[in-house]
C-alpha positions in Angstrom: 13.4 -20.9 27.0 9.5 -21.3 26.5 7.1 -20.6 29.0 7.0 -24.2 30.3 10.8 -23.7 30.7 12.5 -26.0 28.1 14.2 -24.5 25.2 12.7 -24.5 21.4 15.2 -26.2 18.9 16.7 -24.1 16.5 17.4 -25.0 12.9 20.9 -24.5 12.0 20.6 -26.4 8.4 17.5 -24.0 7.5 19.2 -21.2 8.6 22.2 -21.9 6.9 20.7 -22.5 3.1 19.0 -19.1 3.9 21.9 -17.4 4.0 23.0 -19.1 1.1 19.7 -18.3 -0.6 20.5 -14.8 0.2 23.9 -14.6 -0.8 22.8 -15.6 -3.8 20.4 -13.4 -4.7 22.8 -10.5 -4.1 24.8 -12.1 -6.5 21.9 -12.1 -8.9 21.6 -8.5 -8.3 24.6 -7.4 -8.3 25.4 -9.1 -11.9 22.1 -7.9 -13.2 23.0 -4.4 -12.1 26.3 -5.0 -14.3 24.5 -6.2 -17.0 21.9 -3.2 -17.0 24.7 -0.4 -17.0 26.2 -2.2 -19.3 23.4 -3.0 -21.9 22.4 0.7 -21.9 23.9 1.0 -25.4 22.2 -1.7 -26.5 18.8 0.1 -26.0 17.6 0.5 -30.1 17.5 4.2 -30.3 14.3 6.2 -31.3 14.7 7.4 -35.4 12.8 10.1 -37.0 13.1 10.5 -40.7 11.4 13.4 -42.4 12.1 12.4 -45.6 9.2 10.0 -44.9 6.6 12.3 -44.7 3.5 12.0 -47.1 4.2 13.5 -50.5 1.7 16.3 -49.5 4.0 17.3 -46.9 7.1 17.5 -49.0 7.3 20.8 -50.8 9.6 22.7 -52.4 10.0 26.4 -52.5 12.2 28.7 -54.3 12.6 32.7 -56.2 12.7 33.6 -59.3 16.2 34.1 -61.2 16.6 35.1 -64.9 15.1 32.3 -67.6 13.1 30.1 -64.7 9.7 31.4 -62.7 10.9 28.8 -60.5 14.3 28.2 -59.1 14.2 25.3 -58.4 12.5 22.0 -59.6 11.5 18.1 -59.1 13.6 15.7 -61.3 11.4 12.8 -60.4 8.1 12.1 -58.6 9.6 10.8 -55.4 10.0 14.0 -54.2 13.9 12.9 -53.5 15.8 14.8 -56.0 15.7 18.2 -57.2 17.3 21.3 -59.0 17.7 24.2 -58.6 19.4 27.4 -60.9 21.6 29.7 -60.4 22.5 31.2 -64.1 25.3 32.6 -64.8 25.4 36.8 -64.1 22.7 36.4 -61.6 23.4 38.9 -58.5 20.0 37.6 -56.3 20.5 38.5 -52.8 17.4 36.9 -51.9 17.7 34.3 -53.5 16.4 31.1 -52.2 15.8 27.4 -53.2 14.7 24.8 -50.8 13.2 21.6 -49.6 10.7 22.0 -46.8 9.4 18.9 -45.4 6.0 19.5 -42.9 6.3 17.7 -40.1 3.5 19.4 -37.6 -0.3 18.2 -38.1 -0.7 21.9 -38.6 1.2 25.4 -39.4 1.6 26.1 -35.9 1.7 22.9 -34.4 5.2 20.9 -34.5 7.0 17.7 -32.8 9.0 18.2 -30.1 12.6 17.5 -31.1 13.8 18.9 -28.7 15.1 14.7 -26.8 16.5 14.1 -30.3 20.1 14.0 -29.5 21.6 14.5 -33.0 20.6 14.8 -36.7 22.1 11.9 -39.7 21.8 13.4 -43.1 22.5 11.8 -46.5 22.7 13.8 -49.2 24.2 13.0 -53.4 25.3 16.4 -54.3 25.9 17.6 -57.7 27.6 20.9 -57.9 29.8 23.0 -56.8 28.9 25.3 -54.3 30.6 25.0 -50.8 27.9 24.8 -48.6 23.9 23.3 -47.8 21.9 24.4 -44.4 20.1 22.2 -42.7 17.0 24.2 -41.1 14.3 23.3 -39.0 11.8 26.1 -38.3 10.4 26.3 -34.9 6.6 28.0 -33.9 6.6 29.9 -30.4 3.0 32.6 -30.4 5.3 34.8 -28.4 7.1 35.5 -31.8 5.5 33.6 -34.3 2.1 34.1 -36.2 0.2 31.9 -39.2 -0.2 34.8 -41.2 3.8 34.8 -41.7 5.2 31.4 -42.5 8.7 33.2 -41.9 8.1 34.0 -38.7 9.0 30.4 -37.2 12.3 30.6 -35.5 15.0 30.2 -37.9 17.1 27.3 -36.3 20.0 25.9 -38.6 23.5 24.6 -39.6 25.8 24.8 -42.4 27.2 21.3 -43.9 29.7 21.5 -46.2 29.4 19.4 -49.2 32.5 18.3 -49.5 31.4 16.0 -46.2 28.3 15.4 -48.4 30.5 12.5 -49.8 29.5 10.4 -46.9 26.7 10.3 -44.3 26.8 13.1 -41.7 26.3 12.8 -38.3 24.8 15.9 -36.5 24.6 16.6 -32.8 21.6 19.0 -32.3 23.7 21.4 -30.2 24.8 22.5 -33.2 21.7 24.3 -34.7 21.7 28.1 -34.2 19.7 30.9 -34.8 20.1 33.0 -38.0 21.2 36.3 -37.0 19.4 38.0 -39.9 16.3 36.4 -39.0 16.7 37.6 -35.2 17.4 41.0 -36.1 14.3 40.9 -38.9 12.2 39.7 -36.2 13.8 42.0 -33.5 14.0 38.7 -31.1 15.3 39.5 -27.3 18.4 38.0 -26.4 16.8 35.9 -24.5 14.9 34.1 -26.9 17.6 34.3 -28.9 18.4 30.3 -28.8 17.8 27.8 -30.7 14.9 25.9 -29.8 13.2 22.4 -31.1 10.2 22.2 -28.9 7.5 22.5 -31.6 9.1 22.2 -35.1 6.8 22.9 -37.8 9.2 22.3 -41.1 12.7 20.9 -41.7 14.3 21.0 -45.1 17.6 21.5 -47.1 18.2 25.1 -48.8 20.4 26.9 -51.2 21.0 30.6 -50.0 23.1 33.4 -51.0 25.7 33.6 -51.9 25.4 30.8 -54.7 27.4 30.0 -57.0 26.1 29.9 -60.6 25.4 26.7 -62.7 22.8 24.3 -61.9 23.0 22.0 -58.5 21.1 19.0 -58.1 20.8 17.7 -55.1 19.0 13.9 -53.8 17.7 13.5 -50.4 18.3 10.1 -49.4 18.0 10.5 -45.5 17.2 13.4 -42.6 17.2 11.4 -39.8 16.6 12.6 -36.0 18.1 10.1 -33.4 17.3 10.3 -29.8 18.1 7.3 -27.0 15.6 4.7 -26.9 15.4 5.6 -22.8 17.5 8.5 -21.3 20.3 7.3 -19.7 18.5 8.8 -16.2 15.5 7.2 -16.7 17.4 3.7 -17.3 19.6 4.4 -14.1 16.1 5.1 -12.6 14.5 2.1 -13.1 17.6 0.4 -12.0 17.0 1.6 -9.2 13.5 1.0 -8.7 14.1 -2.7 -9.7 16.6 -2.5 -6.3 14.0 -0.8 -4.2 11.2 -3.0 -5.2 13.1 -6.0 -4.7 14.3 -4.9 -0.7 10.9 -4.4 -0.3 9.8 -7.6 -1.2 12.9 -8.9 0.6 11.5 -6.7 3.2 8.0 -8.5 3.2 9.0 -11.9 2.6 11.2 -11.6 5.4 7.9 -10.2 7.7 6.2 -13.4 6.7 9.0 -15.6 7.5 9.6 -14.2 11.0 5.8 -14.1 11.4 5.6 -17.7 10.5 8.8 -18.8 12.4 7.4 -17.0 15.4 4.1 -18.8 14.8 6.0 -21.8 14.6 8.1 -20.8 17.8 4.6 -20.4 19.8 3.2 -23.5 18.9 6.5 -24.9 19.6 6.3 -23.5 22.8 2.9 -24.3 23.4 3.7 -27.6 23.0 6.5 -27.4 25.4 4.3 -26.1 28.0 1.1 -28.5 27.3 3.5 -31.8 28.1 5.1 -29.8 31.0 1.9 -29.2 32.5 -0.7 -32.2 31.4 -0.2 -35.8 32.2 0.3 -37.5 28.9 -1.7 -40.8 29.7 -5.0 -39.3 30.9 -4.2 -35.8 29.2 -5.3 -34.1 32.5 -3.6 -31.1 34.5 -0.5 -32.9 36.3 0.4 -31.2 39.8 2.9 -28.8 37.7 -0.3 -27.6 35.4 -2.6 -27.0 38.4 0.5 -25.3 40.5 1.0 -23.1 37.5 -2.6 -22.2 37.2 -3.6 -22.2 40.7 -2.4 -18.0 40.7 -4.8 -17.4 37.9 -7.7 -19.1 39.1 -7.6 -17.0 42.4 -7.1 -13.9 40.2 -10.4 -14.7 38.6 -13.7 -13.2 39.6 -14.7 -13.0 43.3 -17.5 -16.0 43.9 -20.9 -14.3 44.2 -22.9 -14.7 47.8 -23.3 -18.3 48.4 -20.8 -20.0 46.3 -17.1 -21.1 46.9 -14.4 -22.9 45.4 -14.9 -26.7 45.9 -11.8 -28.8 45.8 -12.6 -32.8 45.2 -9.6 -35.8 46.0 -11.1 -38.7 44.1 -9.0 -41.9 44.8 -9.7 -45.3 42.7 -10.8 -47.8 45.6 -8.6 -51.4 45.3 -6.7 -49.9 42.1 -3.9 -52.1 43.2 -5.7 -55.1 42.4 -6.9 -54.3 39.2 -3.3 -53.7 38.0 -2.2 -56.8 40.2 -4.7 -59.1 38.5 -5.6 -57.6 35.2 -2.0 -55.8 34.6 -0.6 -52.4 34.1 -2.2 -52.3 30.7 -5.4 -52.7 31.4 -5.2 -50.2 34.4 -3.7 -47.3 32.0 -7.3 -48.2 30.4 -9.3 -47.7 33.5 -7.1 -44.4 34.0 -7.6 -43.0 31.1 -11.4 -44.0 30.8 -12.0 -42.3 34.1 -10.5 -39.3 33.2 -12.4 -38.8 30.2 -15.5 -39.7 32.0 -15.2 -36.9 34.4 -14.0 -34.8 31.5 -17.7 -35.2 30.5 -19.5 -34.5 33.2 -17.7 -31.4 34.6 -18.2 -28.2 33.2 -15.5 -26.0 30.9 -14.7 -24.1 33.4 -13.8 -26.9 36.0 -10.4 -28.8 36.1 -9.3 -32.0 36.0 -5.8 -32.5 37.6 -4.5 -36.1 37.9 -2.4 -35.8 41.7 -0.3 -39.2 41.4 -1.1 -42.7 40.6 -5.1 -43.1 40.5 -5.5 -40.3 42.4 -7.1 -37.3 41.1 -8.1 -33.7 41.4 -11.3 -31.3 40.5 -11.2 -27.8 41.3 -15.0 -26.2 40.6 -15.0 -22.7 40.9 -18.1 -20.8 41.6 -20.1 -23.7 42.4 -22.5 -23.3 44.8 -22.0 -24.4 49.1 -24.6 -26.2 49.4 -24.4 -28.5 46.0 -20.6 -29.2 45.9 -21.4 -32.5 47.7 -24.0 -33.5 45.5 -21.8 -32.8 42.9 -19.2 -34.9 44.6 -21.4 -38.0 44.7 -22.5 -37.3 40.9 -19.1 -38.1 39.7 -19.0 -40.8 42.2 -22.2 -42.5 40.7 -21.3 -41.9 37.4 -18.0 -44.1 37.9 -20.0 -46.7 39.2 -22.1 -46.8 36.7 -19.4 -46.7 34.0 -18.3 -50.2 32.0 -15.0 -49.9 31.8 -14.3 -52.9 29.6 -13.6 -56.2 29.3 -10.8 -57.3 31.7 -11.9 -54.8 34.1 -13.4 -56.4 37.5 -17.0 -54.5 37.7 -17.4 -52.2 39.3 -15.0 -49.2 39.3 -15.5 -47.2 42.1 -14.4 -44.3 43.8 -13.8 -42.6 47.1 -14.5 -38.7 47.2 -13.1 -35.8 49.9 -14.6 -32.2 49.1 -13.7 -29.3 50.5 -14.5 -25.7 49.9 -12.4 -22.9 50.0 -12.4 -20.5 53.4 -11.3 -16.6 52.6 -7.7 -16.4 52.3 -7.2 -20.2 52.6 -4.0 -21.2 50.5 -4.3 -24.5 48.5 -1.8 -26.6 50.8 -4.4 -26.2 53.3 -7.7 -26.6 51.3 -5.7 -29.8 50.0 -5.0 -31.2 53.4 -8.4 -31.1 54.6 -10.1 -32.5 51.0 -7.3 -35.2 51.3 -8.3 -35.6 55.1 -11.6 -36.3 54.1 -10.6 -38.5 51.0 -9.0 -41.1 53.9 -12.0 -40.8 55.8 -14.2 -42.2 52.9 -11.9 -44.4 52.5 -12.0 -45.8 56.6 -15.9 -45.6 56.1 -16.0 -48.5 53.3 -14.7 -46.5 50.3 -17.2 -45.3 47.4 -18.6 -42.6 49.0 -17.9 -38.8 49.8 -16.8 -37.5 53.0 -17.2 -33.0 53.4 -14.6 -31.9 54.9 -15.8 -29.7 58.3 -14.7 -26.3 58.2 -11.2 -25.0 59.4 
């Protein structure tokens, strides 16, 4: 119910398609949310491959053996394939033949490998000796100094080359630490891991025991593979793409019940403005003034020598005008007068039409001694006032006034204004008749 006690229509259509809109977009969600887990293995994945480095970085170190400074040696300029020596009767327990490959801006500064999930390596392997390590050498200052290249953390895995005949597949779990390296460098058990975090070198070696002949070896690929997102993170923003969206839904919701209840208020306003004002002169009707009759007496106590002044101003011979010139022509006159005491009341005052072609003013906080004069204002003014052609000239009024006693109700402030209204009218009609006190 509104406040002028009829009830606001509701909008079951409107209602009803939001609902459906909503529906819908759960739906949406709910597929999208499908889709995502779904699609997470169709993220491209990140791909590192060191065998891309500059030429600069690419290097390969080896030991001496019997006939050959050099162990090992580039078969081409690429930097892809290489040699390395192991004649026969050699006994070299230190011996060592390698492919390091730089992969840090500097000796102790490395990439972080350490979200790189596993390792593809493609090798062409010439020889016959059972086994190749994949290393990558890690820098830590607790343990590690520039001085002693050797010093980086030892991390590594043994492939067997007779899985060399076909691309190998690596998860990084598998790298170790070289025992000999831990003991050499007396590492705690505790650092005693593997560890990727700032990888300095990676590379392909040879390493005792070997067996003798020559062993070539081409590096096609060394390839670290990590997830293009983490499979967290892509759950994450899953997530986020929910929350953001209720919270949009949230807002969007806010501003439809704040325009709704907008729209319910002016509704409602509405509602009360054609329960309480006459529709033809747009003036209080008797319900208006009733209703606001409690608020105006709640308003601020008239200062010394003023008073509430209610005025009963009744059209003199209306009946003729609407008996001679017809109903029409009188809503003109009714509505003409109303706006013409519109204009010369003040903001505060009220203009209530009582039935017919009577009508109301209140004046509140006028002063004793001038609500007459006031009266007969509005009384010339109508006089005065061309209503038109078709109206018989002139328009006049008859005018009770009465003020307002202490604790007077407004039955009884009415009766004696109307009183006086009917004595105006027994006096000859356009004039105003005061109302004596009670």
């Amino acid at each position: 119910m509104t406040a002028a006690g009829a009830d606001v229509p509701s909008n079951p259509a409107s209602q009803s398609g939001q609902r459906k809109r909503v529906a819908l977009t759960l739906l949406a969600g709910v597929a999208f949310t499908v889709g995502a887990i779904a699609g997470y293995d169709l993220i491209p994945p990140v791909r590192f491959d060191v065998t891309r480095m500059p030429k600069d970085a690419i290097v390969l170190s080896s030991t001496p053996v019997q006939g050959h400074p050099e162990s090992g040696e580039w078969l081409d300029g690429s930097k892809r394939r290489l040699r390395c020596h192991y004649p026969p009767g050699s006994d070299e327990p230190q011996y060592y033949c390698a492919v390091n490959y730089f992969v840090g801006p500097s000796p102790g500064r490395g990439l972080d490998l350490s979200n790189y999930t596993h390792v593809e390596v493609k090798v062409v392997y010439k020889g016959d000796v059972p086994k190749l390590r994949l290393f990558a050498r890690h820098f830590d200052p607790r343990y590690s100094t520039l001085g002693d290249t050797n010093s980086t953390k030892y991390n590594s895995v043994f492939l067997a080359t007779q899985d060399l005949r076909a691309p190998v597949s690596l998860s990084v779990e598998e790298f170790t630490v070289a025992e000999w390296w831990r003991l050499q460098y007396k590492l705690p058990r505790e650092l005693a891991q593997a560890e990727l975090g700032n990888v300095v070198t990676v590379g392909l070696d040879f390493s005792y025991p070997m067996t003798e002949g020559v062993h070539d070896l081409e590096v096609q690929e060394i390839t670290f593979v990590r997830p293009g997102l983490s499979r967290e993170t892509w759950y994450l923003g899953i997530l986020s793409v929910w929350l953001v969206g209720i919270v949009l839904y949230s807002l969007l919701q806010l501003r439809t019940y704040r325009i709704e209840r907008r729209l319910l208020q002016n509704e409602a306003e509405r509602y009360r403005t054609r329960a309480t004002t006459d529709p033809l002169t747009l003036a209080l009707n008797r319900h208006g003034l009733e209703q606001g009759w409690a608020r105006l007496l709640a308003g601020a106590t008239p200062a010394p020598g003023h008073a509430l002044a209610l005025l009963v101003l009744d059209i003199d011979h209306f009946k003729r005008v609407n008996d001679s010139c017809g109903h029409a022509v009188g809503d003109r006159v009714l509505r003409d007068l109303a706006a013409l005491l519109r204009r010369q009341l003040r903001s505060s005052d009220w203009l209530v039409r009582w039935g017919g072609e009577e009508f109301v003013v209140l004046l509140p906080g006028v002063r004793a001694d001038h609500a007459a004069a006031l009266a007969d204002d509005l009384r010339k003014a109508v006089e005065s006032h061309a209503f038109g052609s078709g109206v018989p000239a002139p328009v006049t009024v008859s005018v009770g006034v009465a003020l307002q006693w202490p604790e007077e109700g407004f039955e009884a402030l009415f009766k004696r204004a109307d009183e006086a209204l009917y004595e105006a009218k027994r006096g000859g009609r356009n004039r105003v008749v005061v109302a004596a006190d009670p």
